[in-house]
C-alpha beads as a LAMMPS data file, in Angstrom:
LAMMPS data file: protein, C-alpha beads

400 atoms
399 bonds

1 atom types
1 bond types

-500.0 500.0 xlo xhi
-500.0 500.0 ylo yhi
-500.0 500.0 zlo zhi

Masses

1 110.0

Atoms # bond

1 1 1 474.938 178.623 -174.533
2 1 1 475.051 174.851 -173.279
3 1 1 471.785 173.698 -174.608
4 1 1 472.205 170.091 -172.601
5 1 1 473.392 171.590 -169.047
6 1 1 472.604 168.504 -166.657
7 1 1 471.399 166.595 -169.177
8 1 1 472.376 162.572 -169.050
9 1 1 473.472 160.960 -172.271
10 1 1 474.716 157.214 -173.124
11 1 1 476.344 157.167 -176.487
12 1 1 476.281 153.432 -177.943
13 1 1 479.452 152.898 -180.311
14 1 1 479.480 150.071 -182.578
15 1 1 482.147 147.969 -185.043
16 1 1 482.619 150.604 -188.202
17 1 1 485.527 152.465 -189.593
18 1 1 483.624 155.415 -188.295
19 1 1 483.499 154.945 -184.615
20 1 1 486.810 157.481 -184.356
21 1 1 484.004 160.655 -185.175
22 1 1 481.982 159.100 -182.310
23 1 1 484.937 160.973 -180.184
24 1 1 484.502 164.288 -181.889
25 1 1 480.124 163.721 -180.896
26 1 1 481.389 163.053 -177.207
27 1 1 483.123 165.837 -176.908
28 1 1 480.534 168.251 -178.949
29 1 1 477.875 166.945 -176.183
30 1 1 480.422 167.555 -173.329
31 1 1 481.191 171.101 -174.515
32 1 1 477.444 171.601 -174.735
33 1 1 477.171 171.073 -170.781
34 1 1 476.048 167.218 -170.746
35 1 1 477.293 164.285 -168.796
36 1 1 478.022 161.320 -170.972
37 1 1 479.294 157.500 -170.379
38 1 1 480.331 155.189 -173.140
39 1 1 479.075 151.967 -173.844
40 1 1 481.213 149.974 -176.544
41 1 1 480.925 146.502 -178.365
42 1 1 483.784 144.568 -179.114
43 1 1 483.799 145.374 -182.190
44 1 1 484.028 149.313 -181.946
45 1 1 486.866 147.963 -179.359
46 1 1 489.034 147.281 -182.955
47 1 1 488.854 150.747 -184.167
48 1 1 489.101 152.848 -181.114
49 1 1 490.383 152.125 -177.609
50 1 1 487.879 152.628 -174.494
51 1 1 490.448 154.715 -172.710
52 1 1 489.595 157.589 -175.228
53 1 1 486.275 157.853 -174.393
54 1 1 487.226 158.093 -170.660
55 1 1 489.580 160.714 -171.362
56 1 1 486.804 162.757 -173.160
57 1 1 483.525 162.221 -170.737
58 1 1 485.459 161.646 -167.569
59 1 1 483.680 158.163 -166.934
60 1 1 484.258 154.928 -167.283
61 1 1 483.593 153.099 -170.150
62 1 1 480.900 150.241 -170.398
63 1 1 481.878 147.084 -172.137
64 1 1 481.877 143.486 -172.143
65 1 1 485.109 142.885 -169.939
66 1 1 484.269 145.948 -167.502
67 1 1 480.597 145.187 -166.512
68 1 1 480.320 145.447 -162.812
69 1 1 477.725 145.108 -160.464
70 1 1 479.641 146.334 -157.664
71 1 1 478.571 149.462 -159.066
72 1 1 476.425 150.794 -161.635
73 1 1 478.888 150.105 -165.055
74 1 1 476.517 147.558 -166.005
75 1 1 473.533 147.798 -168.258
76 1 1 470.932 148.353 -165.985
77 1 1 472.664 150.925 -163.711
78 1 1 473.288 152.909 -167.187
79 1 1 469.728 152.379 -168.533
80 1 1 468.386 153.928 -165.243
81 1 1 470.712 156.618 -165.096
82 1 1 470.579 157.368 -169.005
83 1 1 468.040 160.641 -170.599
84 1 1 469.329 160.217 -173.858
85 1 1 470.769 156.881 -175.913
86 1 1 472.549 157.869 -178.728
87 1 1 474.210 155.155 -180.891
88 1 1 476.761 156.344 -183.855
89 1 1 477.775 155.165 -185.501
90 1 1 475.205 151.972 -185.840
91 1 1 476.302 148.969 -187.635
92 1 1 473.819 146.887 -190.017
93 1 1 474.496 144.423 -187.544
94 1 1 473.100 146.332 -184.131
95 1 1 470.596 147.786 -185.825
96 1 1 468.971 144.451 -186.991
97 1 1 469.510 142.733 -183.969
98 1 1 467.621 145.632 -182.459
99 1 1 464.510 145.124 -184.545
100 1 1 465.356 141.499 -184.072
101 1 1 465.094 142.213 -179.860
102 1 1 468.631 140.503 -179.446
103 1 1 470.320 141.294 -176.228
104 1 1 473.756 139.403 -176.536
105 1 1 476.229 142.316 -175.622
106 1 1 476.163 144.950 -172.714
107 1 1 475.461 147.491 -175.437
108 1 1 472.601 145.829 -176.766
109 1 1 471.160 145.206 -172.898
110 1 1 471.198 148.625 -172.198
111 1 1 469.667 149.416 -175.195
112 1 1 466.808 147.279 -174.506
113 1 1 466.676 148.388 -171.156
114 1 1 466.699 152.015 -171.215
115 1 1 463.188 153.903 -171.757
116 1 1 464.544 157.158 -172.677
117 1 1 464.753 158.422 -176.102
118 1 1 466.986 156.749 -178.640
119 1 1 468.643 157.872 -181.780
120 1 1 470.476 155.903 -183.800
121 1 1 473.066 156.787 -186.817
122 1 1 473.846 154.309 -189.155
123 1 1 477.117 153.468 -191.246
124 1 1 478.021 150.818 -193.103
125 1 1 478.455 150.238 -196.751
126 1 1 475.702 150.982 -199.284
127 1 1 474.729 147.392 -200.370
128 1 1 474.344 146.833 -196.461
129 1 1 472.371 150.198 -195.173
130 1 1 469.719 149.396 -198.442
131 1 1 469.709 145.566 -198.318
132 1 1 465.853 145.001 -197.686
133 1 1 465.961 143.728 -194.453
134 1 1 467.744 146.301 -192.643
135 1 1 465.257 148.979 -194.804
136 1 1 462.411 147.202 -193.348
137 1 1 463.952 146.566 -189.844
138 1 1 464.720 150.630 -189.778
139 1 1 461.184 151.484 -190.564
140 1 1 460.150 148.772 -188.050
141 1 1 462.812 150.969 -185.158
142 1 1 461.461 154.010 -186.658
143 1 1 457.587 152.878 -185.926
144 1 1 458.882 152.255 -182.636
145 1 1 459.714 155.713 -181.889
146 1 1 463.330 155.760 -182.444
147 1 1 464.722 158.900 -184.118
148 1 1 467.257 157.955 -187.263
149 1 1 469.867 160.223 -188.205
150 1 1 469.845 158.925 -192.175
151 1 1 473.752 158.249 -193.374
152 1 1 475.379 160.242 -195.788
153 1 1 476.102 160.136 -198.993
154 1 1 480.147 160.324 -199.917
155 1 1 483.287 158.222 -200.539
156 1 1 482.996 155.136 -198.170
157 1 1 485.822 153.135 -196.523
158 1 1 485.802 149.934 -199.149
159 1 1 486.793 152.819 -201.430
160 1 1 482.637 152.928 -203.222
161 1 1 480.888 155.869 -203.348
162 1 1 477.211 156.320 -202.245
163 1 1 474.647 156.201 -198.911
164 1 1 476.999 155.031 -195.864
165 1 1 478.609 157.494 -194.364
166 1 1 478.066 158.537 -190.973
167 1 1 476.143 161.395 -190.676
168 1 1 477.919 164.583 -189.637
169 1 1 478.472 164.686 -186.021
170 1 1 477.229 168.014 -185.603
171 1 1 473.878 166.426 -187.336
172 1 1 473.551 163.725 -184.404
173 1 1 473.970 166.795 -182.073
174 1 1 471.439 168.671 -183.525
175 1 1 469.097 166.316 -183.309
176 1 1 470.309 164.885 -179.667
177 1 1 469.417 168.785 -178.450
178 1 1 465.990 168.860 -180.343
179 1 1 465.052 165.226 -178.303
180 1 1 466.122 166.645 -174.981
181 1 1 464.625 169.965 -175.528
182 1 1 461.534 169.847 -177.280
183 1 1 458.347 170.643 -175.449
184 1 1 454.644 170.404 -176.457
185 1 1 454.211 174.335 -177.454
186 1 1 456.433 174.432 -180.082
187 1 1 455.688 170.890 -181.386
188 1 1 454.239 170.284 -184.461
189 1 1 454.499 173.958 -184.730
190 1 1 455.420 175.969 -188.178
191 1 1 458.335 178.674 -187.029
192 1 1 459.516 180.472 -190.560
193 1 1 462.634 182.689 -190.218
194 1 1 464.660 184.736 -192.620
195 1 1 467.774 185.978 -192.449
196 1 1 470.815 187.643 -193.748
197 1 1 471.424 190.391 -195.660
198 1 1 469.342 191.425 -199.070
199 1 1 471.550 191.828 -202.770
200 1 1 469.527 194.341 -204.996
201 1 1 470.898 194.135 -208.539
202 1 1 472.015 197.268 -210.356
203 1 1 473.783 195.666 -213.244
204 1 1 474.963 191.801 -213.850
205 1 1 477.601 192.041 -211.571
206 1 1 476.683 194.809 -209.176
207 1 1 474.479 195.257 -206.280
208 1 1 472.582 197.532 -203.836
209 1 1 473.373 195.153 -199.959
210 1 1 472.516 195.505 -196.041
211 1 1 475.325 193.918 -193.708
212 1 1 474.310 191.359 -192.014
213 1 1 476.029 187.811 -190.880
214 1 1 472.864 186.093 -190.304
215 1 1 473.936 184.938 -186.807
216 1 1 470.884 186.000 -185.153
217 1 1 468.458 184.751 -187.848
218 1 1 470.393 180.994 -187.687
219 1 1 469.978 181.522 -183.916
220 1 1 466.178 181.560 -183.941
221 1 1 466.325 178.818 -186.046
222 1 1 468.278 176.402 -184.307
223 1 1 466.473 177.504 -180.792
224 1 1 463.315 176.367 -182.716
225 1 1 464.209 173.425 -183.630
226 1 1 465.827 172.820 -180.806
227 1 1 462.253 173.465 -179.004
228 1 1 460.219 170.965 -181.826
229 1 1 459.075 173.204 -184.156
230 1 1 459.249 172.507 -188.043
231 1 1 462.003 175.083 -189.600
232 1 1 461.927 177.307 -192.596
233 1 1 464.969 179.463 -193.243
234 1 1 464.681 181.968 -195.715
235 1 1 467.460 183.935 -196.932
236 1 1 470.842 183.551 -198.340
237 1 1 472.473 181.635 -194.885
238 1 1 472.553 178.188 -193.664
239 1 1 473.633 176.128 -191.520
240 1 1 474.750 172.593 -193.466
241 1 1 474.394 170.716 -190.595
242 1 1 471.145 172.257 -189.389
243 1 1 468.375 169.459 -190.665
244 1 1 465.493 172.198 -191.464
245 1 1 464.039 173.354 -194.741
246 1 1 466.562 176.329 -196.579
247 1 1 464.798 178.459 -199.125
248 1 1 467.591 180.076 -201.417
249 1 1 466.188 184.309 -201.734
250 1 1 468.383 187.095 -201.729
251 1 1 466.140 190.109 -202.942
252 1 1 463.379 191.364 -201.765
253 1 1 460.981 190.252 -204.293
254 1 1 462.606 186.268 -203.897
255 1 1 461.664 186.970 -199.966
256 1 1 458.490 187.900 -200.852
257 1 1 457.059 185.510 -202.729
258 1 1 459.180 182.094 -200.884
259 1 1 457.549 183.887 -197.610
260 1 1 453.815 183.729 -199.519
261 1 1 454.650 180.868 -200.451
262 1 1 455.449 179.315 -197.198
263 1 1 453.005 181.089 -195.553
264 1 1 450.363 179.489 -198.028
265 1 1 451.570 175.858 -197.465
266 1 1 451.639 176.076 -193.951
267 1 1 448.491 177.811 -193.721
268 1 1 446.124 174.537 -192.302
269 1 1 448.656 173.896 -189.359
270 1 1 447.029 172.554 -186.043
271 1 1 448.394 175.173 -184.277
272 1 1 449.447 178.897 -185.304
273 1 1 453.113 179.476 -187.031
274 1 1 455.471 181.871 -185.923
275 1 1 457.232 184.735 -188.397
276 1 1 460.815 185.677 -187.144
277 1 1 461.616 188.712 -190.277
278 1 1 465.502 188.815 -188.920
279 1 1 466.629 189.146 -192.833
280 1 1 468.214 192.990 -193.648
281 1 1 466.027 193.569 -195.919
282 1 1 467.145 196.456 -198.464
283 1 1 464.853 199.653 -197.888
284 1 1 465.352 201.091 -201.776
285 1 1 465.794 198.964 -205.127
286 1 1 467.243 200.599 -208.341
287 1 1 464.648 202.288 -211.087
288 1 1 465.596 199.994 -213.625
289 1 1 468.033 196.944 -213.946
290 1 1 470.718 197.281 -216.628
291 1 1 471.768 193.761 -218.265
292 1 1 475.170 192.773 -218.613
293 1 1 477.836 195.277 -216.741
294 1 1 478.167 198.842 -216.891
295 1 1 481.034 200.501 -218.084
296 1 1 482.199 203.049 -215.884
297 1 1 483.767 204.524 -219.206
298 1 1 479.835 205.184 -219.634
299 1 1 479.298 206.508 -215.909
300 1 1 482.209 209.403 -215.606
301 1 1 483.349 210.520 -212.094
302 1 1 480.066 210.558 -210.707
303 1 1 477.510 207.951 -210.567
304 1 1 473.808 208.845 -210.019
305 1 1 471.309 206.016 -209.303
306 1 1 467.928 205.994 -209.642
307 1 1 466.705 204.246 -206.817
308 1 1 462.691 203.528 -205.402
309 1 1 460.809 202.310 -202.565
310 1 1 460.850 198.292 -201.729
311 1 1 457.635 196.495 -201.066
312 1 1 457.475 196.564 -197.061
313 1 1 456.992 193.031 -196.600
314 1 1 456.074 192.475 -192.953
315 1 1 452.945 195.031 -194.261
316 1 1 451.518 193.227 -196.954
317 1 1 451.981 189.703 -195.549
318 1 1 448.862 188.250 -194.619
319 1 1 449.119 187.619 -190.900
320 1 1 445.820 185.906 -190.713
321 1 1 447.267 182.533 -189.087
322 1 1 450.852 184.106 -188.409
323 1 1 452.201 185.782 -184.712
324 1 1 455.051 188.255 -186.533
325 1 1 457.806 189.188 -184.838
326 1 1 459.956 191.919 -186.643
327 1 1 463.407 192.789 -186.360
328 1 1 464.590 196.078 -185.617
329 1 1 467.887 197.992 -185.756
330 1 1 469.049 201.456 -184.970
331 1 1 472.592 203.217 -184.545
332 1 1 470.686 206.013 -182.519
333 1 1 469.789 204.986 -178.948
334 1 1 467.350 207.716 -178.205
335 1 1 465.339 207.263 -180.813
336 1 1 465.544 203.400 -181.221
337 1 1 462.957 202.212 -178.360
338 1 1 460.027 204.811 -180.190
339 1 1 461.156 203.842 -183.818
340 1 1 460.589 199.767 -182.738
341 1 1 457.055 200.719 -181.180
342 1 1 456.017 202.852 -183.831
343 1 1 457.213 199.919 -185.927
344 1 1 455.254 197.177 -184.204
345 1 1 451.985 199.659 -183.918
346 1 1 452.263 200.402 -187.984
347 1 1 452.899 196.866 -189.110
348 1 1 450.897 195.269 -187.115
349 1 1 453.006 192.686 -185.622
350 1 1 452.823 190.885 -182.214
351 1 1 456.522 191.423 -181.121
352 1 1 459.767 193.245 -182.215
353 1 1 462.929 192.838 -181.346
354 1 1 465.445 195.581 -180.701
355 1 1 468.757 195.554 -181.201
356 1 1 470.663 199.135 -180.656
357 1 1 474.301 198.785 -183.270
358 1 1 477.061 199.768 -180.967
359 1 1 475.262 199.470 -177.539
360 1 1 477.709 196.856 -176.670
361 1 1 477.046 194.924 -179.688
362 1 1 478.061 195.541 -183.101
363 1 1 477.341 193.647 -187.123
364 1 1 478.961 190.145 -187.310
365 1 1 479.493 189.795 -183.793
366 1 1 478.646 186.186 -181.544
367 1 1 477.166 188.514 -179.137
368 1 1 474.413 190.484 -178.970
369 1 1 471.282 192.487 -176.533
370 1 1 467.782 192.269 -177.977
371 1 1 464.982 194.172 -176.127
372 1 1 461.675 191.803 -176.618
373 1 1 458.524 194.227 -176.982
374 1 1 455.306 192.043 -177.030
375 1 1 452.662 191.933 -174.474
376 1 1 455.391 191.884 -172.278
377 1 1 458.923 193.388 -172.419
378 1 1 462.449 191.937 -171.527
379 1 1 465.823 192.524 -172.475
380 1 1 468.342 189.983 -173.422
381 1 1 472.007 189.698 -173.349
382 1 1 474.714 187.258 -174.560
383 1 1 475.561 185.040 -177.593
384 1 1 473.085 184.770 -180.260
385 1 1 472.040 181.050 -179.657
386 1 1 471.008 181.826 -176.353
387 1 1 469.391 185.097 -176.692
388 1 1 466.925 183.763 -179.472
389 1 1 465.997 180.568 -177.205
390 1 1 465.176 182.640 -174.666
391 1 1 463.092 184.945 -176.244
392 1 1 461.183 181.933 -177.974
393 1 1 459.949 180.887 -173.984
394 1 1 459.203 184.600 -173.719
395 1 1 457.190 184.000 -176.211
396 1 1 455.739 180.917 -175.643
397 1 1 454.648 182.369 -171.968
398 1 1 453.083 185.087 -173.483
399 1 1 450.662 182.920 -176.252
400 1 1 450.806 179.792 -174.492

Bonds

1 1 1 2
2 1 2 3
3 1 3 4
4 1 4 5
5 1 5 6
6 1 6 7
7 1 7 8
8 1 8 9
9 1 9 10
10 1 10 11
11 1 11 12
12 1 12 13
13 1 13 14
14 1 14 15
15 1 15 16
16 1 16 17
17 1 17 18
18 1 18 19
19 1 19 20
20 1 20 21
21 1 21 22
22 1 22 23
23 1 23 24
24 1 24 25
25 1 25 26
26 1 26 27
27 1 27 28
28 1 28 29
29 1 29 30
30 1 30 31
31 1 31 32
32 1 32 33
33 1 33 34
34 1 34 35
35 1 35 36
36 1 36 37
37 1 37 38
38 1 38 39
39 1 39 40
40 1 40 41
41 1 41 42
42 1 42 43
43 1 43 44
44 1 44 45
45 1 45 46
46 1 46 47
47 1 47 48
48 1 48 49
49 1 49 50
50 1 50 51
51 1 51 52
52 1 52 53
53 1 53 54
54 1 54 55
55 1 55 56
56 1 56 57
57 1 57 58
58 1 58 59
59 1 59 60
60 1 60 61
61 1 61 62
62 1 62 63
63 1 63 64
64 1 64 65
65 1 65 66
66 1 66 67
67 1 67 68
68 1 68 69
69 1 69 70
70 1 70 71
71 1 71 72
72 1 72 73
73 1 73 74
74 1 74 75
75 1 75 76
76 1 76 77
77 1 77 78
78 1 78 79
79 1 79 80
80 1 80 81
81 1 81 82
82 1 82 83
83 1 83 84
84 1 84 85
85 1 85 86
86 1 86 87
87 1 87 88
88 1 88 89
89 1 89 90
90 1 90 91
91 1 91 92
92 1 92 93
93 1 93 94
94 1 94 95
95 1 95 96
96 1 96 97
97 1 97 98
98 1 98 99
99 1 99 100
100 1 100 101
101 1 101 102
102 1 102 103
103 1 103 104
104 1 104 105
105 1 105 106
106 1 106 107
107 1 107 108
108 1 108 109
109 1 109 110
110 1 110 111
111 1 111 112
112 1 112 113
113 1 113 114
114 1 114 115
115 1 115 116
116 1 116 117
117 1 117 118
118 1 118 119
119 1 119 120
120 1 120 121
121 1 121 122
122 1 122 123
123 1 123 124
124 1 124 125
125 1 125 126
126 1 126 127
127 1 127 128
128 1 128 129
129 1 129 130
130 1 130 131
131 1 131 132
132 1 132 133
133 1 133 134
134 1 134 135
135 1 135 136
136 1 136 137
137 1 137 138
138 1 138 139
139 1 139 140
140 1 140 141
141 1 141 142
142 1 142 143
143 1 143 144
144 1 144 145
145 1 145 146
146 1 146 147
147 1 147 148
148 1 148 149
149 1 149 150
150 1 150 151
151 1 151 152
152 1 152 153
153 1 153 154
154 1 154 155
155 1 155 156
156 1 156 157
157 1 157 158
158 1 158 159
159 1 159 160
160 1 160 161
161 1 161 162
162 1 162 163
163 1 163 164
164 1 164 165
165 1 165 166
166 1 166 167
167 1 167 168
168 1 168 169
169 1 169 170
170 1 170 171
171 1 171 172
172 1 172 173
173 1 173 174
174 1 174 175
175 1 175 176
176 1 176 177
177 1 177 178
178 1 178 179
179 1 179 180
180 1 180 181
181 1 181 182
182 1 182 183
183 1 183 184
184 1 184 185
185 1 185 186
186 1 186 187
187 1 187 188
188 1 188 189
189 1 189 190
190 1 190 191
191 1 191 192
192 1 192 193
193 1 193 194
194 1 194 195
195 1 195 196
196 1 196 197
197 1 197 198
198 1 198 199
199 1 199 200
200 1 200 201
201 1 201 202
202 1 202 203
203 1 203 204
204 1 204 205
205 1 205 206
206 1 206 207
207 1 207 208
208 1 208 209
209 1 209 210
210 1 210 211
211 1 211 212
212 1 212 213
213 1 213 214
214 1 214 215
215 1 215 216
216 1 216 217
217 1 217 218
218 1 218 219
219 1 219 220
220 1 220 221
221 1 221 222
222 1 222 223
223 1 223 224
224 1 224 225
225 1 225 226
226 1 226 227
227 1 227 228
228 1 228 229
229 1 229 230
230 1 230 231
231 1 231 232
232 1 232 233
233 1 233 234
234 1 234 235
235 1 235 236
236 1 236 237
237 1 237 238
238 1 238 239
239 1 239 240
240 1 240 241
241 1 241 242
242 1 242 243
243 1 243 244
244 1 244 245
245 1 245 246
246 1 246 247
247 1 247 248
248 1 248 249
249 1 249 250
250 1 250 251
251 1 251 252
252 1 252 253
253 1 253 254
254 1 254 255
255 1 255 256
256 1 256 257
257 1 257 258
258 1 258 259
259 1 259 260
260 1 260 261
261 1 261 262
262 1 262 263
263 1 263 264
264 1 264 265
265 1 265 266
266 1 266 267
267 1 267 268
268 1 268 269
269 1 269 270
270 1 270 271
271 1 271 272
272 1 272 273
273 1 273 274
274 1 274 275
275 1 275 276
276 1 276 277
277 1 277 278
278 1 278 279
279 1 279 280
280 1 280 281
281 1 281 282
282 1 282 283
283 1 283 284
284 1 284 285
285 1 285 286
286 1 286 287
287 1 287 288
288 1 288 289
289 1 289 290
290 1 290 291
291 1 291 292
292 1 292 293
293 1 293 294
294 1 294 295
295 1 295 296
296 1 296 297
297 1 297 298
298 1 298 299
299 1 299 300
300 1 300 301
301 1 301 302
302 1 302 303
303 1 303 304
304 1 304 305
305 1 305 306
306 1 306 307
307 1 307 308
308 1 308 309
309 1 309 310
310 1 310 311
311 1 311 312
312 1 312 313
313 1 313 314
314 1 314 315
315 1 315 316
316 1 316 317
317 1 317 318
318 1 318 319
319 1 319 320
320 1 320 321
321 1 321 322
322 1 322 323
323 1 323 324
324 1 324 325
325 1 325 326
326 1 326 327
327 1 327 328
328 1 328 329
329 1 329 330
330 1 330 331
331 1 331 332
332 1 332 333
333 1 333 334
334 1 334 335
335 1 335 336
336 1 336 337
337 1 337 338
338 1 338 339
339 1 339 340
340 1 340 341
341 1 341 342
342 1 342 343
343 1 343 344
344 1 344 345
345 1 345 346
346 1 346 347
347 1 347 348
348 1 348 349
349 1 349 350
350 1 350 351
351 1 351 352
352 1 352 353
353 1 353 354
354 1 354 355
355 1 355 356
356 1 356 357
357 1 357 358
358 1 358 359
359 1 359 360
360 1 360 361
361 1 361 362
362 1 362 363
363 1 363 364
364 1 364 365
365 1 365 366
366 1 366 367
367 1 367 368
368 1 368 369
369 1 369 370
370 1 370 371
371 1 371 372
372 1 372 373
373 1 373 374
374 1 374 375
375 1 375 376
376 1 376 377
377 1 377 378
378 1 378 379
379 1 379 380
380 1 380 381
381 1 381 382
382 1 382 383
383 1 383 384
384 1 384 385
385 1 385 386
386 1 386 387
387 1 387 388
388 1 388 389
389 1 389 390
390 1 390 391
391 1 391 392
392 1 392 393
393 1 393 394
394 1 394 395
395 1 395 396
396 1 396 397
397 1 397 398
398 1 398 399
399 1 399 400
């Protein structure tokens, strides 16, 4: 998937030890389909040469020797053209001259001049990033609607450790999809998904486990918070760079309860949340848990478990304020499309999604074909990210 096809993105680099990752952001948000110039201060001019960044985006780079108003490499024909201002990193020093409304550098002009969306990503050292006045100056940006990506914590440049570091430039891209994307459905909108596969303990160092890789379930929840919705993963994957709320559960009682939980908590939302159950959630737990390890001295040749019924979550969930989308998958492709309606019917839910092991698709894969029974029905082919964002504006056609 390229999340920002034809999307139009300035990235602002600044003086800082860390303007070399700004390369490795350029060339994320190239790969993801975007156009993107450069604008540079002088100071990011000491770390990294300018001809970098026109090897990467294909454009010419913006700074104070190459402003031209012959054509648009100046700071108004970029602030016109621009859908996106990114600046990372951000020195203490931009970002208070910001607040400040100085415009002494073509950087700094087109800041001020461009009315798209802004993010900004600070780095410096920690006495600098929590001195009060730049605190106060970021809350001030922050008030005015731009999006911070908060530094790191880690080993800094000066050779100190603490809050500095630039944040991960998968991070900034994260969030640079989420301000392009976003739209008013999903907006302040609860989406809760789980995911991954569930570990039923036998013994201490044993268990009863479903394969999955989780790709799908991390796929719904980037496409929702790529779309503006507030994220819950639940489930024993994540994403570190993913900036949404992870909920550690690997059994089906943990699932359970972080799901009632959740469910609870999110319960007085404006608008109604969405349940994606994408976790492979084990069908049988054992009888009775044995502490510490068994000996298979103690077992012999054969080994017969006692083994009962799970709780069948998406049943006793309370649904009240909740559309539920379940997650079904079958090896047998006659059978699979009546199982999944039978399965939406008895449960109660508002959508399933199909997905038929081996019909072109297969565990662990980056690829996969979902059939979307709702309302409506669709079928859906190709990597994971793009399957689950399309079948979230499926969705959102169908209880807009």
């Amino acid at each position: 998937m390229k999340p920002l096809e034809n999307c139009r993105i300035t990235l602002g680099i600044t003086g800082s030890i860390s303007a070399y990752k700004a390369a490795y952001l350029a060339r994320l948000l190239i790969k993801a389909g975007a156009a993107v110039r450069t604008v540079m201060t002088s100071g990011a001019e000491r770390f990294i040469g300018a001809l970098t960044f026109e090897a990467i985006t294909g454009a010419a780079v913006l700074t104070q020797k190459s402003e031209s108003w012959t054509n648009d490499i100046n700071h108004i024909g970029i602030a016109k053209w621009t859908e996106l201002f990114i600046i990372a990193p951000a020195s203490v020093n931009t970002i208070n001259k910001i607040a400040s409304g100085a415009a002494d550098n073509p950087l700094l002009q087109t800041f001020i001049a461009c009315k798209a969306p802004k993010i900004i990503a600070p780095a410096a050292n920690s006495a600098m990033i929590e001195n009060a006045v730049t605190k106060q100056n970021i809350e001030k940006l922050k008030a005015a609607g731009i999006i911070f990506v908060d530094s790191a914590y880690g080993f800094l440049a000066c050779g100190e450790e603490g809050i500095g570091r630039l944040a991960a430039t998968e991070t900034i891209y994260y969030k640079a999809c989420r301000s392009l994307l976003n739209n008013s459905f999903w907006q302040k909108r609860t989406v809760i998904v789980t995911g991954g596969g569930t570990k039923e303990p036998i013994d201490d160092v044993r268990v009863i486990g479903n394969l999955s890789s989780g790709k799908t379930a991390l796929g719904f929840a980037k496409a929702a918070f790529f779309l503006g919705a507030k994220v819950y993963m639940i489930g024993n994957i994540k994403d570190e760079f993913l900036p949404i709320e992870y909920i550690e559960a690997d059994t089906v009682n943990k699932i359970k309860e972080a799901l009632d939980l959740t469910i609870e908590k999110e319960s007085g939302g404006e608008k109604k949340a969405f349940l994606f159950m994408a976790a492979a959630v084990g069908d049988y737990t054992a009888v009775n848990k044995t502490d510490g390890k068994i000996k298979k001295e103690s077992i012999g040749e054969s080994w017969h478990l006692a083994l009962k019924q799970s709780e069948d979550i998406l049943s006793a969930i309370d649904k009240t304020n909740l559309y539920t989308v379940g997650f079904k998958a079958e090896t047998d492709p006659l059978g699979a499309y009546n199982s999944a309606i039978k399965m939406k019917s008895g449960k109660k839910l508002d959508a399933v999604c199909l997905n038929v092991i081996g019909d072109t698709t297969s565990f662990g894969g980056n690829e996969t074909k979902i059939k979307l029974i709702a309302k409506n029905e669709a079928e859906f082919i190709g990597d994971k990210l793009s399957v689950a964002y399309n079948i979230l504006l499926a969705l959102q056609s169908e209880f807009a």
